[in-house]
TORMILO-266603 format. One record per atom (N, C-alpha, C): x, y, z; residue in one letter; residue number from 1. Coordinates in pm, whole numbers, m for minus. Atoms other than C-alpha are relative to their C-alpha. Layout:
# residues N
ATOM     px     py     pz residuo num
ATOM      X      Y      Z       A NUM
...
END
This chain:
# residues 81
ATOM     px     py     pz residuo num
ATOM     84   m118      0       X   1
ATOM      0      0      0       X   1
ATOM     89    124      0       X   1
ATOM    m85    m83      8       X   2
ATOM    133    321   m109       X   2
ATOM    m15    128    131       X   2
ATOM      0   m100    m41       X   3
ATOM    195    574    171       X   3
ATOM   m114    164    m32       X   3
ATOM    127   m121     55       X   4
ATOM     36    854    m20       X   4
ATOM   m109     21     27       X   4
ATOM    158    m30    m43       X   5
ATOM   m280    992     99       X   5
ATOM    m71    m21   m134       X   5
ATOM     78    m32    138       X   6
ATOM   m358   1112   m221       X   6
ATOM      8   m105   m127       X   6
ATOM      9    142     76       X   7
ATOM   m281    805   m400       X   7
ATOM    m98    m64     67       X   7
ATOM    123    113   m102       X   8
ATOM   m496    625   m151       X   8
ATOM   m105     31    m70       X   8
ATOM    154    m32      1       X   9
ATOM   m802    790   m238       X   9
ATOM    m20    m14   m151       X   9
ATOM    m15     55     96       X  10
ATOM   m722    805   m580       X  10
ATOM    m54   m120    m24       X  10
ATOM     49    135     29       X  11
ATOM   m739    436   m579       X  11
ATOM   m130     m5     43       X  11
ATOM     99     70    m90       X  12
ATOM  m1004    380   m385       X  12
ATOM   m123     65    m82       X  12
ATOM    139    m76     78       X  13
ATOM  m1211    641   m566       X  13
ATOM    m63    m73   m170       X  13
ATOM     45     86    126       X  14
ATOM  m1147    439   m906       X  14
ATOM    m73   m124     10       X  14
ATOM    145    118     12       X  15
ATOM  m1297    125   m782       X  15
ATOM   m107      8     42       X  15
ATOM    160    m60    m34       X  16
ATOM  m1602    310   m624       X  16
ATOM    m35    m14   m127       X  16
ATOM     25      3    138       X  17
ATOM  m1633    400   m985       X  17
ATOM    m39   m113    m75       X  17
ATOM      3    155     34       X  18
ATOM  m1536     52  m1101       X  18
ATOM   m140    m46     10       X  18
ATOM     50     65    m68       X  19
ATOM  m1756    m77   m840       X  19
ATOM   m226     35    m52       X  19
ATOM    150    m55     56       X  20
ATOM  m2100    176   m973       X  20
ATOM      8    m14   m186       X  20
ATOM     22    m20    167       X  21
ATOM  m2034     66  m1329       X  21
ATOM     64     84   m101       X  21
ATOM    m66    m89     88       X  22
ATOM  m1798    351  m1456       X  22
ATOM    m72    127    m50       X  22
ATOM     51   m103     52       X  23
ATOM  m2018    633  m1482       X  23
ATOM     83     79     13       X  23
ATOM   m125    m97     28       X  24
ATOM  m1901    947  m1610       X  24
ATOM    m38    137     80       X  24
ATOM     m1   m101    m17       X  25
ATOM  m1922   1281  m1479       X  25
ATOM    m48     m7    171       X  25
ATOM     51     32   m177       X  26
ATOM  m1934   1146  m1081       X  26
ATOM    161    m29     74       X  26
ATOM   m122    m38    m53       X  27
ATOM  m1571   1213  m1040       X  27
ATOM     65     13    147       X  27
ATOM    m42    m35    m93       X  28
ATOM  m1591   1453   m732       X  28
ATOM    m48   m104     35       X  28
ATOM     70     81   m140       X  29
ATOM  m1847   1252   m540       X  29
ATOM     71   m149    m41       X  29
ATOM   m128    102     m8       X  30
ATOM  m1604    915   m605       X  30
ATOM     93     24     80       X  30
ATOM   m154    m34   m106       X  31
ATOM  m1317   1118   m439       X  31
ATOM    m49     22    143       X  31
ATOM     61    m45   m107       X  32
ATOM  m1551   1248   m180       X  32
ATOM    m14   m153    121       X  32
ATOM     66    137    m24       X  33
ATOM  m1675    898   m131       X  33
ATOM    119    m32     51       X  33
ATOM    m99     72    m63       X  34
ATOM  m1328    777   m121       X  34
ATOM    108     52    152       X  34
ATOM    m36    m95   m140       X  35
ATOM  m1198   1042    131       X  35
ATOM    m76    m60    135       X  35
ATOM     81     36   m132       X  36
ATOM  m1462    941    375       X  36
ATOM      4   m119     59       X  36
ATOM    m34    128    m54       X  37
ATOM  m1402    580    389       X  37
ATOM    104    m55     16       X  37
ATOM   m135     34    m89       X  38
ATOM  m1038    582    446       X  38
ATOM     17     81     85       X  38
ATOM    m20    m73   m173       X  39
ATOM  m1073    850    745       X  39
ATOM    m64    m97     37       X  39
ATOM     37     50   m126       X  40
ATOM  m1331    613    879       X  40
ATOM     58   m105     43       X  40
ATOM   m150     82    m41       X  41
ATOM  m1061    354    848       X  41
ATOM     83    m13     88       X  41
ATOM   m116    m74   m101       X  42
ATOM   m814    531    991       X  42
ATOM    m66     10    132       X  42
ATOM    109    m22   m178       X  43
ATOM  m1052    669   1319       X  43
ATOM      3   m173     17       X  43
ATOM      6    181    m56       X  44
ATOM  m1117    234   1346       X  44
ATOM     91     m4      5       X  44
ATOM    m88     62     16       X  45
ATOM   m801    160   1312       X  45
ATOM     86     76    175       X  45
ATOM    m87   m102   m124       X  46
ATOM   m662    461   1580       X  46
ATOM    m71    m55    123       X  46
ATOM     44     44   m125       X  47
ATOM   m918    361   1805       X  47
ATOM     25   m143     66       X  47
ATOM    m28    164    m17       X  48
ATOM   m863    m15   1826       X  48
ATOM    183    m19     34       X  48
ATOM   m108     m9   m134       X  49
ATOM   m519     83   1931       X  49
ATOM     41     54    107       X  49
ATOM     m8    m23   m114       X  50
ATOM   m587    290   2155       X  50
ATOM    m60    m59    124       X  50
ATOM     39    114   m142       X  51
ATOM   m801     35   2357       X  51
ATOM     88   m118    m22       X  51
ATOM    m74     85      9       X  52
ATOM   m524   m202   2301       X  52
ATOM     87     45    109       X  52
ATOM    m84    m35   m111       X  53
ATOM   m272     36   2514       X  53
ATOM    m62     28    152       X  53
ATOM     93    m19   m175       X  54
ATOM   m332     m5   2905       X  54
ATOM     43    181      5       X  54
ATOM     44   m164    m21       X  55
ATOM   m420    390   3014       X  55
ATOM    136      5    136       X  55
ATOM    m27     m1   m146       X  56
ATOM   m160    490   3271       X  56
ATOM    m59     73     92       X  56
ATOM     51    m89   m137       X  57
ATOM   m205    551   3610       X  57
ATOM     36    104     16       X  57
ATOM      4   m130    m64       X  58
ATOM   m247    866   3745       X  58
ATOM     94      3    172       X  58
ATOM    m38    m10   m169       X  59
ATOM    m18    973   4059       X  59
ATOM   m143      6    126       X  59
ATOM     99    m24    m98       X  60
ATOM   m221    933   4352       X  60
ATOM     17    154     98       X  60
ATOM      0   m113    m22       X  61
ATOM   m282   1307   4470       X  61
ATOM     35     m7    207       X  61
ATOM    m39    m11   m149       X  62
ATOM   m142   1401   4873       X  62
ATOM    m80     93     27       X  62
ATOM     73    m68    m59       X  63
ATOM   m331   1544   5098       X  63
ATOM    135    159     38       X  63
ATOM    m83    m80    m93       X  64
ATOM   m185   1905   5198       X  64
ATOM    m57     87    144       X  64
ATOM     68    m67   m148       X  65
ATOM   m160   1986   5545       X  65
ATOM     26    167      5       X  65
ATOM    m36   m137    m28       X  66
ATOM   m228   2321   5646       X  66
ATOM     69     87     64       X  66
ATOM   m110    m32   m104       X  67
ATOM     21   2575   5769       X  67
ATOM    m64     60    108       X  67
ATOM    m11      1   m113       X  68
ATOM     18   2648   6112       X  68
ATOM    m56    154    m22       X  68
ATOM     27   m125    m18       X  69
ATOM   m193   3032   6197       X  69
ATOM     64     56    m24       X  69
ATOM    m68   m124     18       X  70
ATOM    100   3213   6201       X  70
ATOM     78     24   m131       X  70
ATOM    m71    m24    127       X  71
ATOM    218   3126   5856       X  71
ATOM    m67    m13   m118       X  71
ATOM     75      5    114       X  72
ATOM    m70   3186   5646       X  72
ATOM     37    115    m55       X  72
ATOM     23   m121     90       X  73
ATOM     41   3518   5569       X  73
ATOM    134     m4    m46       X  73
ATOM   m120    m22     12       X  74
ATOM    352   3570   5394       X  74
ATOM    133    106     53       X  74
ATOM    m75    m76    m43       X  75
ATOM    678   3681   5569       X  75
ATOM     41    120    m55       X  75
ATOM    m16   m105     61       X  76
ATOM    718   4038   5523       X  76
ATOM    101     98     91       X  76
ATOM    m27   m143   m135       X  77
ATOM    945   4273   5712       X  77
ATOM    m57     94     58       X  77
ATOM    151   m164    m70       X  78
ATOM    764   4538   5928       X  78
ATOM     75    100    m15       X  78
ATOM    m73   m159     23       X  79
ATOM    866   4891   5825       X  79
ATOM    m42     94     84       X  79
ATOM     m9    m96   m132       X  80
ATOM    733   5029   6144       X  80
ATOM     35    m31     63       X  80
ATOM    m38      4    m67       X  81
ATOM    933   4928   6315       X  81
ATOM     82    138     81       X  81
END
């Protein structure tokens, strides 16, 4: 199978064609046709490996403890002093 997108569809669009008898002047909607059924290919194909790969785990999140009254506010020097 050739790499090429645009070869792909190409092909695929001629045996749609093929496939309806060879009519003439149904060109776009052949390419259209063939565009649509190798994305939905592709989407099956992406998805069926992505339920193939296990999902990783997620870190398990820590609780944070809170600071102590006197250090909720941030240290600041006092200028009245």
């Amino acid at each position: 199978m050739n790499p090429n997108p645009q070869f792909q569809i190409a092909e695929r669009a001629y045996f749609i064609w093929e496939q309806k008898g060879c009519p003439e002047g149904k060109e776009l909607e052949n390419w259209l046709e063939a565009e649509a059924e190798l994305s939905k290919e592709k989407t099956m194909q992406l998805a069926s490996v992505a339920a193939a790969v296990p999902q990783a785990k997620r870190p398990q999140r820590t609780k944070r403890s809170k600071l102590p009254d006197d250090r909720t506010t941030p240290a600041t020097p006092s200028l009245l002093m």
